[in-house]
C-alpha positions in Angstrom: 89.6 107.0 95.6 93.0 108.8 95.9 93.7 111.9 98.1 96.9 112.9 99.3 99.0 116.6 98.8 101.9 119.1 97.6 103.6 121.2 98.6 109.5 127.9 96.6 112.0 129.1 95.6 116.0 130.0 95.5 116.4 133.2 94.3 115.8 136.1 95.9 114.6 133.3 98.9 115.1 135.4 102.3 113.2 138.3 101.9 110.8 136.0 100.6 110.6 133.7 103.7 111.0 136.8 105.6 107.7 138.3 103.6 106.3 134.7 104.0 106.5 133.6 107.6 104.5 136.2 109.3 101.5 134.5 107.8 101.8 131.4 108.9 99.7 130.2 111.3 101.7 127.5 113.2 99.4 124.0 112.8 100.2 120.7 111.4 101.7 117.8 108.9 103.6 117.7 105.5 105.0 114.9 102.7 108.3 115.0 105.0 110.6 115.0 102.1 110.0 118.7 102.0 110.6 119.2 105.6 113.8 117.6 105.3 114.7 119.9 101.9 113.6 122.9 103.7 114.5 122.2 107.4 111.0 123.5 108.9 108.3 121.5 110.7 105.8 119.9 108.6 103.6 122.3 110.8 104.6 125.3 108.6 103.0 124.3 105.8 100.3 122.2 106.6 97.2 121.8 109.0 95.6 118.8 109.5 96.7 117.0 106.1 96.5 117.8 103.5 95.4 121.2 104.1 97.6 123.9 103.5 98.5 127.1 105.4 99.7 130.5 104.1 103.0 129.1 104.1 101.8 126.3 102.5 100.3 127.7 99.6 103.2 130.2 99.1 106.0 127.4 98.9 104.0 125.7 96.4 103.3 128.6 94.1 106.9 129.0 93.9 107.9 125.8 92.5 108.2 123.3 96.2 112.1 124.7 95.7 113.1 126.4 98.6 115.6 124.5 100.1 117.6 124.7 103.5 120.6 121.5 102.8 123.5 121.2 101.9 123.4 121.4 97.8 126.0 119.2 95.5 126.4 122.6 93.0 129.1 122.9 89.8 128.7 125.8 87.1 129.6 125.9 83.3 132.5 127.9 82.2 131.5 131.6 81.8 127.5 130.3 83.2 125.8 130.3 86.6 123.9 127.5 84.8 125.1 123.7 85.7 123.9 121.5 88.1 122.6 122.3 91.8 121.2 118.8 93.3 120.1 118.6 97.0 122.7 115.6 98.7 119.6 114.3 100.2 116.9 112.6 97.8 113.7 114.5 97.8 111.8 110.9 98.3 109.1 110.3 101.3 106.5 107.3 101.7 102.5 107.4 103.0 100.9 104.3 104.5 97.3 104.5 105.0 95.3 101.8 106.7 91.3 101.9 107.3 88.2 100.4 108.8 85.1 100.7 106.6 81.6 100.0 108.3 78.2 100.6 106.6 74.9 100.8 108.2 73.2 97.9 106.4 75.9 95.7 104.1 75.9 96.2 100.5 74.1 92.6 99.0 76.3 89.3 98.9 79.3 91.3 100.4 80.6 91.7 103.8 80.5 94.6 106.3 83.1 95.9 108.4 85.9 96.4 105.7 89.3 96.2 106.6 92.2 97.8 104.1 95.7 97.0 104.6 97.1 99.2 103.6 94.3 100.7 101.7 97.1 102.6 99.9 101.0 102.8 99.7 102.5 105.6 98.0 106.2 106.6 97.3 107.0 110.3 96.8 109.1 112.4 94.8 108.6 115.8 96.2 111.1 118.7 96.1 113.6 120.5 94.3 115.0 119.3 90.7 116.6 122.4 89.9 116.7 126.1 91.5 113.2 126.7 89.5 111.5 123.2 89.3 110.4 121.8 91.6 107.7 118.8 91.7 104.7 116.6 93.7 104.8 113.1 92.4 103.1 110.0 93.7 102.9 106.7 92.8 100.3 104.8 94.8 99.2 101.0 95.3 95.8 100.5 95.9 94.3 97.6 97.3 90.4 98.1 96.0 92.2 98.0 92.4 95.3 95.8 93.2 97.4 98.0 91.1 100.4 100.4 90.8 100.1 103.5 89.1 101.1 107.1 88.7 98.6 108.9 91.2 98.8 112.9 91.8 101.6 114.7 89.4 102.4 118.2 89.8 105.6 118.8 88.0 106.3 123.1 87.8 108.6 126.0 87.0 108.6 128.9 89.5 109.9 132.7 89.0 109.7 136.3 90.0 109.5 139.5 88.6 108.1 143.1 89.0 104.5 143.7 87.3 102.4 146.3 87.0 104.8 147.9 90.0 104.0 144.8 92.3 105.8 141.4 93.2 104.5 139.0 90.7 105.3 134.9 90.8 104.7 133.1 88.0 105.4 129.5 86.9 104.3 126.9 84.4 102.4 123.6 85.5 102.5 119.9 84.4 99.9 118.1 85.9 97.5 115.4 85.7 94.8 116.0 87.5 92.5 119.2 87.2 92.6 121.4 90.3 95.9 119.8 91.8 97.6 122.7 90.7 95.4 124.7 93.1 96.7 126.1 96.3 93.2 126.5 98.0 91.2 122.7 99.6 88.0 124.3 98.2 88.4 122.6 94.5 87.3 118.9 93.7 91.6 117.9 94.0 92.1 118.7 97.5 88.7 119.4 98.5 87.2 117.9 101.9 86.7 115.2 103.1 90.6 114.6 102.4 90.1 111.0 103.0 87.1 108.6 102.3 86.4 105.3 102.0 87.1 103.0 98.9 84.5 100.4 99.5 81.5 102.7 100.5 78.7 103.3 98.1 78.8 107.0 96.7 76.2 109.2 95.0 75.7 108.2 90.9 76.7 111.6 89.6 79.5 114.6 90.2 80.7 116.8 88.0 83.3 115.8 85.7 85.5 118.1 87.0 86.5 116.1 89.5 86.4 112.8 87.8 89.3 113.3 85.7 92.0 112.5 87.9 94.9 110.4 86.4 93.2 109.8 82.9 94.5 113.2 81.6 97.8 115.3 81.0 97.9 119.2 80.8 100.6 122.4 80.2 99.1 125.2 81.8 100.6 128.8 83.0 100.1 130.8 86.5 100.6 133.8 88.4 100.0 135.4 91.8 100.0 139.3 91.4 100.7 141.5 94.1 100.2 138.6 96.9 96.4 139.1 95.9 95.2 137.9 92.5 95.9 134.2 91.3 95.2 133.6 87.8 95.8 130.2 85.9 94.7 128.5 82.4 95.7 124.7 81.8 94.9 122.6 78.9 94.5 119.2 79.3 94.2 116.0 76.5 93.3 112.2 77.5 96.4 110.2 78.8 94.4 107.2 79.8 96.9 104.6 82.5 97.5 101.5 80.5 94.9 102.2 77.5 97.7 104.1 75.1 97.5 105.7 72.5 93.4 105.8 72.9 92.3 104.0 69.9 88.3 102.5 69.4 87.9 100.2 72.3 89.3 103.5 74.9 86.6 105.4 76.6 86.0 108.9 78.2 88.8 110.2 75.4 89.0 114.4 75.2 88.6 115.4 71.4 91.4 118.2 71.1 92.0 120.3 73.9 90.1 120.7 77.3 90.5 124.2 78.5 91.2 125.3 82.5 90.8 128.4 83.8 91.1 129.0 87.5 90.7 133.1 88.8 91.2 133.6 92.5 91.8 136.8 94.9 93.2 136.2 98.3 93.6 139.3 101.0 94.5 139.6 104.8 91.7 141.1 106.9 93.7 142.0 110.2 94.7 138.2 111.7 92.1 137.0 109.5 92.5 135.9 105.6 89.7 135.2 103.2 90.0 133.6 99.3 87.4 134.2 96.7 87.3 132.7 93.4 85.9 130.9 90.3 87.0 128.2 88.1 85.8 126.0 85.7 86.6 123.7 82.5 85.5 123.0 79.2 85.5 119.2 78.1 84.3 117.6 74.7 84.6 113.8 74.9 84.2 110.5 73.4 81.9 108.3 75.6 83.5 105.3 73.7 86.3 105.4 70.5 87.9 108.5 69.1 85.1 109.6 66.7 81.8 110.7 66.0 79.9 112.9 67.6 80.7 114.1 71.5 79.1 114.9 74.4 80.0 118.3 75.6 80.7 119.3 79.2 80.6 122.5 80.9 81.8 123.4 84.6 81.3 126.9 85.9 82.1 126.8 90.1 82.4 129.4 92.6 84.5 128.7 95.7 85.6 130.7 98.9 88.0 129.9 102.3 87.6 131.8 105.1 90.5 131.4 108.0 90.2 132.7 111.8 93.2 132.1 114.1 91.8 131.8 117.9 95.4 132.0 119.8 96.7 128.5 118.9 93.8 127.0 117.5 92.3 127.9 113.9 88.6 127.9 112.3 88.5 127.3 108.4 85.5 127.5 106.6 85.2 126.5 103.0 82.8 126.4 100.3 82.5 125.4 96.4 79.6 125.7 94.2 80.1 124.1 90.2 77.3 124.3 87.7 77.7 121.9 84.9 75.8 122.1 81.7 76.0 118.6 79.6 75.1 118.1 76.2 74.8 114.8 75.3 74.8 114.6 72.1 76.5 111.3 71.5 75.3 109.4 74.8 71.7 110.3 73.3 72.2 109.1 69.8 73.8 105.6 71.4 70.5 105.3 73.6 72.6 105.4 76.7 70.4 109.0 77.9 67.4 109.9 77.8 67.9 113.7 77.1 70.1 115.6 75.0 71.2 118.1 77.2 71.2 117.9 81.5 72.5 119.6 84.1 74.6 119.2 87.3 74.9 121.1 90.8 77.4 120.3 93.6 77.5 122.1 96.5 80.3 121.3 99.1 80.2 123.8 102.4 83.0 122.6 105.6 84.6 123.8 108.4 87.2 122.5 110.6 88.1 124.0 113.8 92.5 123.2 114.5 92.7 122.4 118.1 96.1 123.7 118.5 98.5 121.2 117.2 97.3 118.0 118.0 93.0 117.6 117.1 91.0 119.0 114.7 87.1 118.5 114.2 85.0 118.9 111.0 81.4 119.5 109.5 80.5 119.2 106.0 77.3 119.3 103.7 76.9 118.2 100.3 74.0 118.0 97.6 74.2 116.9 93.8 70.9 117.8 92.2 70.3 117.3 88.4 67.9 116.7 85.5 65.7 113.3 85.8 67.3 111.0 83.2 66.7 107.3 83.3 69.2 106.5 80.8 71.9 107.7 83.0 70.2 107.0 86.2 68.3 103.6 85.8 67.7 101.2 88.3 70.1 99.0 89.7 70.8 97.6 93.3 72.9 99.5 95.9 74.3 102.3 93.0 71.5 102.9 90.7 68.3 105.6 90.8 64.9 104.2 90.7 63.3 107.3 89.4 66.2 108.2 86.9 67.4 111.6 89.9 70.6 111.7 90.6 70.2 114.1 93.3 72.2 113.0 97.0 73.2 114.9 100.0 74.2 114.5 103.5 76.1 115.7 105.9 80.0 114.4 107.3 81.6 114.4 110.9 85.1 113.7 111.3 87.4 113.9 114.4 91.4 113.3 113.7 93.8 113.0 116.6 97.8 114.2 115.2 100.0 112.6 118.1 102.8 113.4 115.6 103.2 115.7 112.8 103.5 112.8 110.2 101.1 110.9 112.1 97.2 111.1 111.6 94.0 109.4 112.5 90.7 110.1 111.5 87.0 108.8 113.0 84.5 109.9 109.9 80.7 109.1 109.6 79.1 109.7 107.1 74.9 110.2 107.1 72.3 110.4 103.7 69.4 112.0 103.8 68.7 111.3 99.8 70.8 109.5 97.8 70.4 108.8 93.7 66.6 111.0 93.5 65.3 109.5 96.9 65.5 108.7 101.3 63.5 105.3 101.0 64.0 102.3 98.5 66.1 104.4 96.0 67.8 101.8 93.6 64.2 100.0 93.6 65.9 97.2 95.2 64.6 98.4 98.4 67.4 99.7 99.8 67.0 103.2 101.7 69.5 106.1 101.9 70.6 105.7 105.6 71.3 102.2 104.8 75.0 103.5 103.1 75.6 105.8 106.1 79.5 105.1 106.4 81.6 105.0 109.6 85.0 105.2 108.5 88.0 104.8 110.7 91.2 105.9 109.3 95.3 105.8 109.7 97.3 108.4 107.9 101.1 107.7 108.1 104.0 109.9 106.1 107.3 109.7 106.8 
């Protein structure tokens, strides 16, 4: 249960900014080792964490690299090329601490949660060279007790002339499908930006967003004419402490699992709207590294809508992924009940930015799939009494940003159906409502 954030260039870098900073609508918070690279408020390229403004999206599509210190800088003989290091070390930290409270207390364990922090995480986030740039975390969590690399965005950033329009373009190493995106509509940066890691949560989502940190991919981008994003990663299993997979690994990728991300972006007066689609295409190993596979496929639509109001800002934000599943292997070792399923997620939000310092937020969601009691069987608190997976629900949140590094959040959380039913759905007899979550939440970056 990770979240967190990212965040352009050298060359060519004031009549970018210049280009850049009449979009940006001044709100709040960033990973403060880029504020201290670039010498601007973390309010220039973030709202309420970890969403990102115009400025925002720009500085990371153009490699986190724009830079406003003093640089140590030495050239080859005859070469511009040598080395060009910032004197101050991109590093920053993130403390989070929460409260966890659910409406009935999952059996044998008790309520009112308390994480301490509930996770820790050192970041490496800025320039490496005039074109490369990176977002790396490495996070302790409590609920796992463990150290590991968390979100990686490592990237090469240029510009040229295309088509008889300004083109950037750039090359992506990540781990984590989606964090590449500069949008908070896709499953890496999507809302709610924070949740709780001790709360019960709905047996399926696509696997799309379950991918996080178990994977490595090379992929290439480009933003054409301010207007029309295009990217294509491929990913391959890079499974934390389980290398090279061998026969006891599980979820492995056979070959190659293809990316694709296609996304247009235009200014309507004050106003700016995103539409897109993305989606990936995943064959995988349920356990070992042969045999037969189960094949995954995620289609999604997504959309973000921004309206500034004076100071304050309304963002609306919506996703939609299909996933087809054929289960080919999962079948064969009895662990489903049909060959082939499929998956719907629908995610709509909206946050209204009171000025700097508040912002309030509504979400629904709803999974609904085949009926398969081999995936879905019964099983207290988590499982699916009549083999559904389908959940949804609703999310309130209120966060308070005394400072721009500085964030807390109050969340609940309410089910109306969760894993195929509202009343007695793991067959345990517990009901629905009785995982409503109230979730109260410290966000500290400095």
């Amino acid at each position: 249960m990770t979240y967190t954030r990212r965040l352009q260039l050298l060359s060519g870098a004031s009549a970018c900014l210049m280009a850049v900073l009449s979009l940006i609508p001044q709100i709040s918070q960033a990973v403060p080792s880029y504020a201290r690279q670039t010498g601007m408020a973390c309010a220039a390229c973030h709202t309420t964490y970890p969403e990102l403004t115009a400025f925002g999206r720009s500085f990371k599509l153009n490699g986190y690299v724009m830079t406003g210190i003093k640089q140590i800088e030495s050239s080859r003989k005859g070469s511009e090329a040598g080395v060009k290091i910032n004197e101050v070390l991109p590093i920053s930290a993130m403390l989070t601490a929460s409260v966890t409270h659910l409406s009935k207390a999952q059996p044998g364990t008790q309520n009112g949660d308390v994480a301490l922090p509930q996770e820790f995480s050192i970041f490496f986030a800025g320039e490496i060279t005039p074109h490369i740039g990176s977002f790396i975390q490495v996070t302790y969590e409590q609920e796992s007790g463990s150290v590991g690399f968390d979100n990686t965005d490592i990237r090469y950033a240029n510009r040229a002339t295309f088509a008889g329009a300004d083109t950037i373009y750039g090359v992506t190493l990540n781990n984590n499908p989606t964090v590449e995106d500069p949008w908070n509509t896709t499953p890496a940066w999507g809302f709610p930006f924070a949740s709780s890691p001790v709360a019960p949560t709905p047996a399926a989502s696509p696997l799309i967003a379950e991918l996080g940190q178990d994977v490595a991919g090379i992929g290439a981008y480009s933003l054409w004419n301010n207007h029309l994003y295009a990217n294509v990663t491929l990913y391959r299993s890079a499974h934390q402490g389980d290398f090279p997979p061998n026969a006891l690994s599980e979820m492995t990728i056979k070959g190659l699992a293809p990316y694709w991300r296609l996304a247009w972006q235009q200014n309507l007066g004050a106003d700016y709207l995103e539409v897109g689609t993305f989606g990936m295409q995943t064959r995988l190993y349920p356990d070992g590294i042969s045999g037969l596979t189960d094949k995954y496929t995620d289609l999604a639509l997504d959309a973000q809508y921004e309206h500034p109001m004076g100071t304050d800002m309304l963002t609306v934000r919506g996703s939609y992924i299909h996933e087809k599943q054929n289960l080919d292997r999962s079948f064969i070792d009895g662990n489903s009940a049909n060959t082939s399923n499929t998956l719907k997620a629908l995610n709509l939000n909206g946050t209204y930015h009171l000025g700097t310092t508040a912002a309030f937020s509504l979400g629904y969601f709803s999974n609904t799939g085949s009926t398969d009691a081999g995936l879905y069987a019964p099983n207290p608190v988590d499982g699916s009494a009549n083999g559904s997976p389908d959940s949804n629900g609703y999310i309130l949140q209120a966060s308070y940003l005394p400072w721009q590094n500085t964030q807390f959040s109050l969340q609940y959380t309410g089910y109306d159906k969760f894993n195929g039913s509202s009343g007695n759905y793991d067959g345990s007899g517990r009901d629905a409502s009785d995982n409503n979550t109230l979730f109260l939440h410290a966000w500290l970056v400095w």
